[in-house]
N, C-alpha and C positions, 0 to 999 in steps of 0.2 A: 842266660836267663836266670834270674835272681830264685831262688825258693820259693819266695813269698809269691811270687809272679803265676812261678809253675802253679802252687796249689790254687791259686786263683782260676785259671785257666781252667784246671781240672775240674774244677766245683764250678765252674757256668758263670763264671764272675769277670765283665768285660775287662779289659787287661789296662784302659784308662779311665779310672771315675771321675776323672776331673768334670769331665763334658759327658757321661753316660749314670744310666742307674744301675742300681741294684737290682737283678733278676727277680728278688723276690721282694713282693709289692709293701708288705709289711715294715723291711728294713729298710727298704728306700722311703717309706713315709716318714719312719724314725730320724735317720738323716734330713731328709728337708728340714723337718719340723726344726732338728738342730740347725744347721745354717744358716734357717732366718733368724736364730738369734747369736749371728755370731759376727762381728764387724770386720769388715773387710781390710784389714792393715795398712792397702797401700791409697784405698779411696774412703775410707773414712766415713763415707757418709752411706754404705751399702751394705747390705749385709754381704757373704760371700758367696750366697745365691744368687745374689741380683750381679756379681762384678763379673765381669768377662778378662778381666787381669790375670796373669801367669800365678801370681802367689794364690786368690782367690781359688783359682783351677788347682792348687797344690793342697790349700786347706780342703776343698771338698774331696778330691781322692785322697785323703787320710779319714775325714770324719768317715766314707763310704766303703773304705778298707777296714777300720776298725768295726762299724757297727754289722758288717758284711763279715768279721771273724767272727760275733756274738758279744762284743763287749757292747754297754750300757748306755746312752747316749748322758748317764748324767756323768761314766766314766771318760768317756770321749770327752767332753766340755769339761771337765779337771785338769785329763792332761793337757789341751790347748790351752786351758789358762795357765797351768804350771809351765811349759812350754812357754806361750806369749805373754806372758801376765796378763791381771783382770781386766786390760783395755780392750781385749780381744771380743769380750763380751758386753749388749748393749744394758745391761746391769751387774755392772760390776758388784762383786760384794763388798761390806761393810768391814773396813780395818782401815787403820790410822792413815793410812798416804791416801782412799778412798771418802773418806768423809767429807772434806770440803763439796764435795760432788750431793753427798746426800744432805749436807744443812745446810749450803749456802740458800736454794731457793726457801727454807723454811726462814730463814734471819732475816732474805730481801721481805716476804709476805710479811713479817709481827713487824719491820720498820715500816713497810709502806701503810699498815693500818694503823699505828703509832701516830706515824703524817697525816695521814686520812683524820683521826679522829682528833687531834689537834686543830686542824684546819677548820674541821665543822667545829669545835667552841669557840675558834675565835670567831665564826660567821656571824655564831648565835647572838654573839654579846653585843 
């Protein structure tokens, strides 16, 4: 049995968080609230709340282990992004390989209103 396992046990903390909570009600609302906003790797379209998947069950007994030792739920979502990178999360943040993500829909809107108001002068005339 691993350390980490034992002291878990000791301290009332079930021995699989993948599929169970946190004893105390507080840290497990901290965790949910984290894994809704965390995207499921292998389904993409889920967070790793909603996936019933082997990795989704591996990411929640880490976020549920960590925030069940006392670390932060904003440190938890750092180290999974350092860990998986920013795709892990459903907003990514803001640096160079991320951007096209945050201005493409701002370019498609100023072209389509561009078209749009184009369109109505030539009605006009």
């Amino acid at each position: 049995m691993s350390l980490l396992l034992g002291l878990m046990l000791a301290a009332g903390v079930p021995a699989d968080l993948g599929y169970s909570q946190i004893p105390d009600a507080g840290k497990e609302a901290q965790a949910a609230e984290l894994m809704g906003t965390l995207r499921c790797l292998v389904c993409q379209g889920q967070s790793i709340a909603d996936s019933d998947v082997d990795m989704a069950a591996d990411m929640r007994r880490i976020v549920r282990q960590k925030i069940a030792a006392g670390e932060s739920p904003k440190a938890v979502r750092g180290w999974l992004i350092e860990r998986y990178g920013s795709y892990v999360t459903y907003d990514p943040p803001l640096s160079w390989t991320t951007a096209p993500l945050w201005f493409t829909p701002l370019l498609l809107l100023g072209a389509g209103l561009w078209l749009a108001r184009g369109t109505l002068r030539r009605r006009r005339k």
